[in-house]
Structure formats: C-alpha cells, structure tokens
C-alpha positions in Angstrom: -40.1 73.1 -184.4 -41.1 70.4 -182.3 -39.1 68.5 -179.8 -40.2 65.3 -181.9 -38.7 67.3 -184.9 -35.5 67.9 -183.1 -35.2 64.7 -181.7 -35.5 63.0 -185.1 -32.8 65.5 -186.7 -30.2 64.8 -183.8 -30.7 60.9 -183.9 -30.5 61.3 -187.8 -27.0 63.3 -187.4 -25.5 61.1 -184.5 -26.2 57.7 -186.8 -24.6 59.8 -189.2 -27.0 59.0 -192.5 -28.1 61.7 -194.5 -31.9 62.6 -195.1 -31.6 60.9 -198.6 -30.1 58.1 -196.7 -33.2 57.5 -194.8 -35.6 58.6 -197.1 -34.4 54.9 -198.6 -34.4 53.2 -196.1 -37.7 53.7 -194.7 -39.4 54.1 -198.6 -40.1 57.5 -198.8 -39.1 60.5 -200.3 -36.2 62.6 -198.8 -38.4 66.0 -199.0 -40.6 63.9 -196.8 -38.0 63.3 -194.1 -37.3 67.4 -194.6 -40.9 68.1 -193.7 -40.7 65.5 -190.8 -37.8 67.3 -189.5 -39.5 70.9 -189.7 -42.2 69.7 -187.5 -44.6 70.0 -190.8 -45.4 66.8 -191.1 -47.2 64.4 -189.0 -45.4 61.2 -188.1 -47.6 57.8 -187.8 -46.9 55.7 -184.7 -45.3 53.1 -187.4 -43.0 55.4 -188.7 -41.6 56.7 -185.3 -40.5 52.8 -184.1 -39.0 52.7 -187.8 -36.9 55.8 -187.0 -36.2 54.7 -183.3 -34.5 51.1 -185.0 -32.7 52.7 -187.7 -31.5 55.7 -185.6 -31.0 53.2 -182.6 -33.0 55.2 -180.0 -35.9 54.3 -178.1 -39.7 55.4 -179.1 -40.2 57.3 -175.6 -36.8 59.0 -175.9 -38.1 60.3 -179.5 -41.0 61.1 -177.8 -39.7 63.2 -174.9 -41.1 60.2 -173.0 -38.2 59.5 -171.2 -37.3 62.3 -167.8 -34.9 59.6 -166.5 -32.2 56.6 -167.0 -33.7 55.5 -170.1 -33.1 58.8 -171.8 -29.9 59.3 -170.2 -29.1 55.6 -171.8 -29.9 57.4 -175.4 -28.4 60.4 -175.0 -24.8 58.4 -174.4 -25.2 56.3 -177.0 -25.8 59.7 -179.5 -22.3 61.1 -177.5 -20.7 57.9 -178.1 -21.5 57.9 -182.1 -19.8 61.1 -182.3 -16.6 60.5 -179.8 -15.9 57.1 -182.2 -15.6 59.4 -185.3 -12.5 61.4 -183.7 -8.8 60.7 -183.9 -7.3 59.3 -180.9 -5.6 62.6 -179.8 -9.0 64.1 -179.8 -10.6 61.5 -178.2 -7.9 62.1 -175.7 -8.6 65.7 -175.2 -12.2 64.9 -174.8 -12.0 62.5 -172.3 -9.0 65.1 -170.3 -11.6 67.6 -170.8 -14.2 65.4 -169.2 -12.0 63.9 -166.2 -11.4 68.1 -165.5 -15.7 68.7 -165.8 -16.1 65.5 -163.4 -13.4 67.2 -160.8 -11.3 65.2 -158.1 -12.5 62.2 -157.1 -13.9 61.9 -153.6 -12.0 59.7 -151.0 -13.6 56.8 -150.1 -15.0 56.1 -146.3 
C-alpha cells in the first residue's frame, strides 16, 4: 500500500466519516474510495486537495511532503480528533500518561 493510501485511510478515520460518507461527499462511488485506499487506484491532483479540505489536512502532509512542523501541525490535529471523542476520565489518563512520557520538567536558568 502506498503511504498516499495510508495517509488517506488515517485522515478518513481521524475525521471519523466512513468511506460511504465520503464517497458522497466528494461524488463518487464508495468502492471507489476502497480502491483509493488499497493504493489501486490513481488519485488526480483535484481529488487529493478535495480529500485534504474534507479530511482537514494539508496536500503535502497527504503527500508525504511534509519532514517537518507542517506535518507535525497535521499529525496533532489527527491526535486531537481522537482525544475529543473520549470521556473526561480518559482524557485524564491520557494526558497523566503523557505528562509521565514528557518526564520532569527541567529547572529554569
């Protein structure tokens, strides 16, 4: 599969829409957005900036474009669509979990 193909599925499940769900919204059919996904379609230039405004993602992070803060940018905002789906005593835990990742803070000089 291609990273395009990944890329596409991952935005597609962090908006949270369903392939059929797309399929309508950009006019097509959803075994089109299937084949898309498996990396056996081609995708026009057209169709990718469709997908990056519905999935709200930039072109060069569905690309693979993007090795730095832009892509970063993206990748929070895919977190950030999943974190506002849990109950507050998960979030919680999540946000423990990553104060414990992130370790002590370091004093300041």
């Amino acid at each position: 599969m291609s990273d395009l193909a990944d890329r596409l599925r991952t935005a597609r499940e962090h908006a949270g829409l369903s392939q059929g769900q797309v399929a309508r919204l950009l006019d097509m059919h959803r075994p089109t957005v299937t084949e898309i996904e498996a990396g056996r379609r081609k995708v026009s230039s057209e169709e990718i900036s469709e997908f990056a405004r519905i999935y709200e993602v930039s072109v060069a992070w569905l690309l693979g474009a993007d090795q730095g803060e832009e892509d970063i940018d993206d990748r929070v905002k895919l977190a950030a669509r999943d974190l506002t789906k849990l109950k507050k005593e998960d979030l919680d835990k999540v946000l423990r979990l990553l104060s414990t990742i992130r370790g002590p803070k370091s004093p300041k000089r």
